[in-house]
C-alpha positions as CSV (number, residue, x, y, z in Angstrom):
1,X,92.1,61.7,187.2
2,X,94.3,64.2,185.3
3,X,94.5,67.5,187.7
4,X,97.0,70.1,187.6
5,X,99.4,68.5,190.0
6,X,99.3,65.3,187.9
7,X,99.9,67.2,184.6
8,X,102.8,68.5,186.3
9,X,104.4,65.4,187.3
10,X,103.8,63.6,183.8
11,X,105.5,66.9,182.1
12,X,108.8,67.3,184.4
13,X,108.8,63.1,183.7
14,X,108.8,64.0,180.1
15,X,111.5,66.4,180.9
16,X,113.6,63.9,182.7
17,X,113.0,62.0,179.8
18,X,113.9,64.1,177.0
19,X,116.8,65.5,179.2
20,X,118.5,61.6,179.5
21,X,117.8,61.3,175.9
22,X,119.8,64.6,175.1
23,X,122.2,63.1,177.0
24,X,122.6,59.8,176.0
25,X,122.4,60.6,172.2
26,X,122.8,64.3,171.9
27,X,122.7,64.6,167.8
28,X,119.8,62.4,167.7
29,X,117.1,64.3,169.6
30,X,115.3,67.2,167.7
31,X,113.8,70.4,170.0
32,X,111.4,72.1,168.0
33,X,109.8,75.1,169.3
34,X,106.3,74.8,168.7
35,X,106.2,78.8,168.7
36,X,108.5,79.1,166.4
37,X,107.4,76.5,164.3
38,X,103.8,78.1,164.1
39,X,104.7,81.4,163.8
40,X,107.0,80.5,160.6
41,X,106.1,77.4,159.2
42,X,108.6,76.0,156.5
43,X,106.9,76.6,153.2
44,X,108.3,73.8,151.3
45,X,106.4,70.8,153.7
């Protein structure tokens, strides 16, 4: 059910998502790096 190929179709759709979303209501979408977020969590949550 879920192979590569269809893992990358359902991520560039979130993409395509996200993007429209940026787009539509650009100070109202959050990108968080997960990276960065793990690598320097804030302290105070």
């Amino acid at each position: 059910m879920f192979d590569l190929a269809d893992i990358g179709e359902l991520y560039c759709a979130y993409r395509q998502a996200i993007a429209f979303w940026v787009e539509v209501l650009p100070d109202r979408v959050l990108d968080v790096s997960h990276e960065a977020l793990v690598a320097t969590p804030d302290p105070l949550a």
